[in-house]
C-alpha positions as CSV (number, residue, x, y, z in Angstrom):
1,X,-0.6,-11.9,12.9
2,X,0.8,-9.8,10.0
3,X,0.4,-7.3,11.9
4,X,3.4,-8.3,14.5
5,X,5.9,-9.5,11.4
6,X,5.3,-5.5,10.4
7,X,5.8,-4.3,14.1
8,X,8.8,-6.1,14.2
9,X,10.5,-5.3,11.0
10,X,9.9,-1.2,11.4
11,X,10.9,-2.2,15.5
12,X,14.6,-2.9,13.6
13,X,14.6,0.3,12.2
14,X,13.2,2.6,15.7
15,X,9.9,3.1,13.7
16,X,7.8,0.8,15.2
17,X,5.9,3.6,17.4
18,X,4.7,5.3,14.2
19,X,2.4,2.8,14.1
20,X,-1.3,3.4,14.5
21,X,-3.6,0.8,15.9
22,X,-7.4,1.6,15.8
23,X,-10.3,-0.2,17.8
24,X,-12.7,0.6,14.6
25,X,-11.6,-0.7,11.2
26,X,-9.4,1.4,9.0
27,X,-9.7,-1.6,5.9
28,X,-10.8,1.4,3.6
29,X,-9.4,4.6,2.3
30,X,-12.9,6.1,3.9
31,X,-12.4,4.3,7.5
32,X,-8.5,5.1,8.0
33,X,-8.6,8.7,7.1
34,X,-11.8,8.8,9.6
35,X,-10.1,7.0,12.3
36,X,-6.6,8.9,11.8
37,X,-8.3,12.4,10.9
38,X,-6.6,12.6,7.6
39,X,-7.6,13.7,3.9
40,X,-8.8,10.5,2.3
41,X,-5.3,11.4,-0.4
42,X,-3.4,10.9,2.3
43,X,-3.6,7.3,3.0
44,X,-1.4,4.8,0.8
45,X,-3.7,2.0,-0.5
46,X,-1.9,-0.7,-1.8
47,X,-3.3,-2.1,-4.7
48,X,-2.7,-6.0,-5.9
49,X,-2.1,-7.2,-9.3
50,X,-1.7,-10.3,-11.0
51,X,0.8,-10.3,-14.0
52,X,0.6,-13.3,-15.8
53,X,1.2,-15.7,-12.5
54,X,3.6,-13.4,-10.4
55,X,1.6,-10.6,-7.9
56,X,2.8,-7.0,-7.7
57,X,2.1,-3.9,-5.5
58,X,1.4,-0.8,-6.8
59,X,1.0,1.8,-3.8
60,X,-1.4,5.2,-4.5
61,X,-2.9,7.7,-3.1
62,X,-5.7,7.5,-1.5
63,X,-7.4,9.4,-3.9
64,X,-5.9,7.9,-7.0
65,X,-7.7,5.4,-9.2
66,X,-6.0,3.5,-11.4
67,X,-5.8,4.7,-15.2
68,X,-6.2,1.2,-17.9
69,X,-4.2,3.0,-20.0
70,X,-1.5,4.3,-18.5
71,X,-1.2,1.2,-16.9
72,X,-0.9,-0.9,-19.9
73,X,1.9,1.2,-21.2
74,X,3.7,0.5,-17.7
75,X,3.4,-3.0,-17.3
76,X,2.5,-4.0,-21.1
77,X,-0.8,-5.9,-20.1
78,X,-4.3,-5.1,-18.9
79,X,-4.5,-4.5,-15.6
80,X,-5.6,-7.2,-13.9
81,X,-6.4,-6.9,-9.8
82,X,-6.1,-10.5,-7.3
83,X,-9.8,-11.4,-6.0
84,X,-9.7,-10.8,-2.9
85,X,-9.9,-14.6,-1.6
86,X,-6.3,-14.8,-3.4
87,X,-5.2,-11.8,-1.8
88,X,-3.1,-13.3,1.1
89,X,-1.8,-16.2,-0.9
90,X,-0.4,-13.9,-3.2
91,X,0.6,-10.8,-0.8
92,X,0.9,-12.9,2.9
93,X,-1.1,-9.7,4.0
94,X,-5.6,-10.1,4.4
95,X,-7.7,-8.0,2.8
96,X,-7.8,-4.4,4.7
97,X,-4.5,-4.7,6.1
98,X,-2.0,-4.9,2.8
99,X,0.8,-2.9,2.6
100,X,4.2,-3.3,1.2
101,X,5.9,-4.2,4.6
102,X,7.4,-7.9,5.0
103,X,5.3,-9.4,1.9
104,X,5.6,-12.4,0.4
105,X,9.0,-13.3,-1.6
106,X,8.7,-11.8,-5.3
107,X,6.5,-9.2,-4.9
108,X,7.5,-6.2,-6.8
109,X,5.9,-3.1,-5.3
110,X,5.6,0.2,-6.6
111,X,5.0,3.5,-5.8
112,X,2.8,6.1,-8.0
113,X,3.9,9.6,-7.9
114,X,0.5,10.7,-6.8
115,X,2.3,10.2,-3.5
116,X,5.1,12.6,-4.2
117,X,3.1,15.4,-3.2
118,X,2.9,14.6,0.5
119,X,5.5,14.9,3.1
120,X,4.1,11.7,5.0
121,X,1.3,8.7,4.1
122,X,-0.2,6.2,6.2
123,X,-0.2,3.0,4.3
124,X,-1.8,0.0,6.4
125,X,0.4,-1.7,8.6
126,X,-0.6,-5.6,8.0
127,X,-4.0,-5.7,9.5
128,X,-7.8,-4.2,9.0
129,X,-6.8,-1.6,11.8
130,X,-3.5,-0.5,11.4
131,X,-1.6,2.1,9.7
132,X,2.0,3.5,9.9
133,X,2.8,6.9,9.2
134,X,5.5,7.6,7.0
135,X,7.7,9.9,5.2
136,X,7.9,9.4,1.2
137,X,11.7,8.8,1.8
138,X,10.7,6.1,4.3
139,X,8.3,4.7,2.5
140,X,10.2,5.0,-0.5
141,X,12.9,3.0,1.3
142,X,11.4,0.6,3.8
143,X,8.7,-0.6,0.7
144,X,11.5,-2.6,-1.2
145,X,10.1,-0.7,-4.2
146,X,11.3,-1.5,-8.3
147,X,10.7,2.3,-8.8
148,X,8.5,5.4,-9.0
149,X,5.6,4.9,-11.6
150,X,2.6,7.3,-13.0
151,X,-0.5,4.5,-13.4
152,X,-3.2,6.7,-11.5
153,X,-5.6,9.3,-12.9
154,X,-8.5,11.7,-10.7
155,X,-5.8,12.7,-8.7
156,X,-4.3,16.0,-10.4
């Protein structure tokens, strides 16, 4: 399970007990805030992208949504998301449970700054009932991100 290859990599790192598992789902901004008790902002949502045949990771808050244009002046193309049958071909994660930890090999992920104004996220942990808490340096590091980037309007 995905879930374990996270476990183990944040296990390296003494981080592994920040990890959340829930018996309910926490697939959804909505459900993990609920199950955690957290502001619906405070959860990371990984989002997938397809540009042109390579996948990247773009990790918001959970209250962000992602602006077309500011996104096309980032990344020079239309954003266009994976379907989410494609999802774990692309990522190695399943729907729900995608986060930047222990992806597939050339991912890029990055990290809006509508995170910046938090001292800790919970982004999923690799399944549809998991999250990790995590400081924005830890995040920031443990992520394997290209770079901060502002893609994400409704959030200011």
């Amino acid at each position: 399970m995905a879930i374990e290859k996270v476990r183990k990599y944040f296990s390296q790192f003494g981080l592994a007990d920040k990890i959340l598992e829930f018996d309910a789902s926490s697939e959804t901004v909505e459900l993990a805030a609920e199950a955690i008790a957290c502001e619906e902002k405070e959860i990371a949502k990984s989002m997938s992208f397809l540009m042109d045949d390579k996948a990247i990771l773009v990790v918001t808050s959970g209250d962000a949504r992602i602006s077309n244009p500011k996104f096309k002046k980032q990344f020079k193309m239309k954003a266009k998301m994976i379907s989410p049958v494609e999802v774990k071909d692309f990522i190695g994660h399943d729907i729900g449970g995608v986060c930047p930890f222990e992806i597939n090999e050339g991912v890029d992920v990055y990290l809006d700054v509508s995170l910046k104004r938090f001292e800790t996220v919970f982004p999923a942990a690799g399944s549809g009932n998991s999250v990790i808490e995590l400081s924005i340096d830890e995040l920031e590091e443990h992520s394997g991100t290209k770079g901060w980037i502002d893609v994400c309007k409704d959030w200011e």
